[in-house]
KOLBA-43536 format. One record per residue (C-alpha): residue in one letter; chain; y, x, z. Coordinates in steps of 0.1 Angstrom, whole numbers, plus 2048, in hexadecimal, padded with zeros to 3 digits. Layout:
<nodes>
   res   chain   north   east    up
     A       A       Y      X     Z
...
</nodes>
This chain:
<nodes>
   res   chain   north   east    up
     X       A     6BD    C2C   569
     X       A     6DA    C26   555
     X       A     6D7    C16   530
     X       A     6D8    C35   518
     X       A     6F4    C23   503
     X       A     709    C1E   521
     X       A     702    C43   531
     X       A     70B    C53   50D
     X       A     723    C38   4FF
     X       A     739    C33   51C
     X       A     73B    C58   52A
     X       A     75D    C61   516
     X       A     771    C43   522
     X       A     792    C4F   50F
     X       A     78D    C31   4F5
     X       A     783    C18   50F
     X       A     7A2    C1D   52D
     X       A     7BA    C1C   50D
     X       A     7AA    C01   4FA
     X       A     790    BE5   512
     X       A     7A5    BC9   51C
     X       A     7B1    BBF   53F
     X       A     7A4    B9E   550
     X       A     7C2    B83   550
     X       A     7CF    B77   571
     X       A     7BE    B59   570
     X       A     79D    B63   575
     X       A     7A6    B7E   58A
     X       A     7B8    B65   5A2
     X       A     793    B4E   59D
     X       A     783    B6C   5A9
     X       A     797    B74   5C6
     X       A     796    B52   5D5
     X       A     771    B4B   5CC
     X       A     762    B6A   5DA
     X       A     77E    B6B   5F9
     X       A     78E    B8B   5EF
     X       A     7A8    B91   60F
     X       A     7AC    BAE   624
     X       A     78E    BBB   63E
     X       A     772    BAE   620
     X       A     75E    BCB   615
     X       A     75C    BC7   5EA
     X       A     746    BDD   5CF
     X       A     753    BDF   5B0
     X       A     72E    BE9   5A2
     X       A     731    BFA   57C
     X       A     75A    BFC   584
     X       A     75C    C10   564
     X       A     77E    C1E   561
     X       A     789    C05   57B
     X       A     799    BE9   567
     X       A     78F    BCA   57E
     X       A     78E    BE3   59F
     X       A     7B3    BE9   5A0
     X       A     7B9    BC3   596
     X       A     7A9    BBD   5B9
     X       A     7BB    BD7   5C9
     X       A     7D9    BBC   5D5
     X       A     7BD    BAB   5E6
     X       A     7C0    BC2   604
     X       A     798    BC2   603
     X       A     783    BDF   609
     X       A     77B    BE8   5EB
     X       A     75D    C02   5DF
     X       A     754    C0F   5BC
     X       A     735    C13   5B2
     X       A     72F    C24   58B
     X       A     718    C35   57D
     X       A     727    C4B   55F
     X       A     734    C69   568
     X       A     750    C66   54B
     X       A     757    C46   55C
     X       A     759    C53   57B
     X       A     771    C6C   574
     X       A     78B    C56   560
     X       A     788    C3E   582
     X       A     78D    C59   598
     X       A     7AF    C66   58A
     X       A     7BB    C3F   585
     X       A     7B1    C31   5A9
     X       A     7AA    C53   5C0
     X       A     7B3    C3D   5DD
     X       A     793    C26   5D7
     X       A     76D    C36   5E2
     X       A     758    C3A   5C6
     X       A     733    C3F   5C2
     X       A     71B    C49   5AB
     X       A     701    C30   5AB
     X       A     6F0    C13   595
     X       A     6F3    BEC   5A0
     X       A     6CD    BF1   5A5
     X       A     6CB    C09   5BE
     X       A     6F2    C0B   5D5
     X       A     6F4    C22   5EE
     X       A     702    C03   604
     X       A     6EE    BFA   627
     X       A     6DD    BD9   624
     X       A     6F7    BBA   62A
     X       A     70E    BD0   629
     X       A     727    BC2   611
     X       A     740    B9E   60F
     X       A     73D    BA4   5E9
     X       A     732    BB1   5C9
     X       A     747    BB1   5A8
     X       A     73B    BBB   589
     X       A     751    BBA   567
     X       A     741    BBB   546
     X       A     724    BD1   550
     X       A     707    BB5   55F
     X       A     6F9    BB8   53F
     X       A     6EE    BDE   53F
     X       A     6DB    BDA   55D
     X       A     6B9    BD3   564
     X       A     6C0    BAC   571
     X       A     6A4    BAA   589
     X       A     6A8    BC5   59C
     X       A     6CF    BC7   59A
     X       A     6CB    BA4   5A8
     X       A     6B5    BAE   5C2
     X       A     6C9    BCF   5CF
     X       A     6EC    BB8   5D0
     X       A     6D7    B9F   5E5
     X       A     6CF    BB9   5FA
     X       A     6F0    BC6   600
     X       A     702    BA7   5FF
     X       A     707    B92   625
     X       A     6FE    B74   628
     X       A     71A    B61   616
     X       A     727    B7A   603
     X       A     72C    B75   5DB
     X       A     725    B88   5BD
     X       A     73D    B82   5A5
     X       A     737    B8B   57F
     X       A     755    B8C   561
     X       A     752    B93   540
     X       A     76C    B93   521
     X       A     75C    B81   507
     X       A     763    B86   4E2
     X       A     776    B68   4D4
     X       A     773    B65   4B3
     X       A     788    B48   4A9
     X       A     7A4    B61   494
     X       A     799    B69   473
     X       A     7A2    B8A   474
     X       A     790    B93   495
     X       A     770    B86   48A
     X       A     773    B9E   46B
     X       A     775    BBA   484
     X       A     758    BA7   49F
     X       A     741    BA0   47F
     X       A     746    BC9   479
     X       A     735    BD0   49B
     X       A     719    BB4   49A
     X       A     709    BD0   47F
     X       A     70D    BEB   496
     X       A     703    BDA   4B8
     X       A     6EA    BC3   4A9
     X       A     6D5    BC5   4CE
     X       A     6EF    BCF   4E4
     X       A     6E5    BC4   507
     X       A     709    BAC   50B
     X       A     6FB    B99   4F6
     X       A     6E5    B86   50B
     X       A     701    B7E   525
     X       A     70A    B5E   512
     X       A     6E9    B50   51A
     X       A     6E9    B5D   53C
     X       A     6F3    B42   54D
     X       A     6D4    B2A   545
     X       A     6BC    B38   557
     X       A     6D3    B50   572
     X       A     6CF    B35   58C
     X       A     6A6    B36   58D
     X       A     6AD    B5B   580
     X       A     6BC    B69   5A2
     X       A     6A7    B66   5C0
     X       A     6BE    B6A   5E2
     X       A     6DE    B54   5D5
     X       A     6E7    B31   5D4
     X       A     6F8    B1B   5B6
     X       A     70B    B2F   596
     X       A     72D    B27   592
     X       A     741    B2B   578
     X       A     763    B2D   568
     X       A     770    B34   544
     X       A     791    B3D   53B
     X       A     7A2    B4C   51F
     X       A     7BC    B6B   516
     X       A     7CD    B81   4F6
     X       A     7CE    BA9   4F7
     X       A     7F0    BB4   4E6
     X       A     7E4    BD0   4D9
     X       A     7EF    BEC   4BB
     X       A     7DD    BEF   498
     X       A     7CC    C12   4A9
     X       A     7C6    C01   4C7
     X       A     7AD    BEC   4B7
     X       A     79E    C0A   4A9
     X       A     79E    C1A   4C8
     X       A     78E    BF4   4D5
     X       A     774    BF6   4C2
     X       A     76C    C1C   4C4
     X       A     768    C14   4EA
     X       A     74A    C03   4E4
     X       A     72C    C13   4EE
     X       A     715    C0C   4D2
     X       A     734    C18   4B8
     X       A     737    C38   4D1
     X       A     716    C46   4CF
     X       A     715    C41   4A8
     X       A     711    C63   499
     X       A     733    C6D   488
     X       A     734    C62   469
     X       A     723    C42   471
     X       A     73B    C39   48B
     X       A     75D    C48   470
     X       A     74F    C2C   453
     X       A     74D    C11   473
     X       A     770    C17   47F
     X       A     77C    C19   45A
     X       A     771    BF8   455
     X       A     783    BE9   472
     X       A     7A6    BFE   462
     X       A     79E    BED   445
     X       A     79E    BC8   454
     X       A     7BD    BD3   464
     X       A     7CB    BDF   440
     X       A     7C5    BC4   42E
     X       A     7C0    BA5   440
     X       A     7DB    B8B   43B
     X       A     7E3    B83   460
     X       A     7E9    BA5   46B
     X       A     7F0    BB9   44D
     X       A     811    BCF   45A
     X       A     814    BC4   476
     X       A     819    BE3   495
     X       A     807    BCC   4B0
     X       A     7EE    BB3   4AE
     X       A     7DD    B9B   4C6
     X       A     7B6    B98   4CF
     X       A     7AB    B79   4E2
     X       A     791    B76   4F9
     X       A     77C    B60   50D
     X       A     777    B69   530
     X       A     755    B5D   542
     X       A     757    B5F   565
     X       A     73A    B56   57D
     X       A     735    B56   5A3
     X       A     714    B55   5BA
     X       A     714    B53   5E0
     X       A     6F5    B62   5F3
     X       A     6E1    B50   606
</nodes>
């Protein structure tokens, strides 16, 4: 089953391919060499979304499969990687023989999923040895002016599921039965991004998308309005959003 937020809110992905950040090099390259990304190792990017960290990985020379289970997503990935297998699945039930896979990936999606069984279906599919990584961009809300926009949305998504991510990591190791330690890595970026870009950021959120009309119109009015009148960015074309990225690796066992 997938979250009815995520099936509704994330099934026109216009918003998000134009508007969700990348992940910086950084913490792709921690990725790469923590979960031994190189040619002949067979890799699920598992909630791949519109593929944003997939064809990141693609230099790797991995194997590399999709798994996603929007159809809106699935589509925008399909025309933007056609060369990479996809699948219509859920991290709690892959369609993957058991230790089959050298890794799992998973970018800012661990948090819709049902954590005990996702944990248990990628420690079934997983060899022995093999890593799930997790990434997620974090909202940094050290700028003024993008904590106007952030403390719009903590109205609208006041239980969004991400939110529990940032305690995630205190009880993850005793939480996830089949792998070893947690490790972890933190690092830190800026989206350069236009005044309707951040619009179009925050329209890709899936609690904003499902709003009915009007609802989501006075939400997205408020964020122009930040934009129009706040100091830092007033008139200015571009404008930069920072984020934190937590990254975190687990090797099973």
């Amino acid at each position: 089953m997938v979250h009815d937020i995520a099936a509704a809110g994330f099934n026109d992905p216009g918003d998000y391919e134009a508007a969700r950040p990348t992940y910086p090099p950084e913490a792709v390259a921690w990725f790469v060499e923590n979960l031994r990304l190189t040619a002949g190792r067979r890799v699920a990017d598992v909630a791949a979304g519109t593929g944003k960290l997939t064809r990141l990985l693609a230099p790797t020379g991995a194997e590399l499969l999709a798994v996603e289970p929007v159809p809106g997503m699935r589509a925008t990935f399909r025309r933007l990687l056609p060369e990479v297998p996809l699948v219509a699945a859920t991290a709690e039930a892959m369609p993957f023989t058991a230790a089959s896979l050298d890794a799992i990936t998973v970018a800012q999606a661990w948090h819709w999923f049902d954590h005990d069984r996702a944990t248990a279906e990628a420690a079934r599919v997983l060899r022995s040895g093999g890593r799930l990584g997790l990434v997620w961009n974090a909202r940094d809300r050290t700028e003024p002016w993008v904590d106007e926009v952030w403390s719009i949305m903590d109205r609208v998504e006041k239980h969004a599921p991400w939110r529990d991510h940032e305690n995630w990591r205190d009880s993850a190791t005793s939480a996830m039965p089949g792998f070893g330690e947690l490790h972890d890595a933190q690092f830190r970026h800026t989206q350069r991004i236009t005044r309707e870009g951040v619009v179009q950021r925050v329209a890709s959120v899936s609690h904003v998308a499902v709003l009915p009309e009007p609802e989501q119109a006075k939400v997205l009015a408020e964020v122009r309005d930040v934009l129009t009148t706040h100091p830092a960015v007033r008139g200015r074309k571009t404008v930069e959003i920072p984020y934190r990225v937590d990254c975190f690796w687990v090797e099973r066992v």
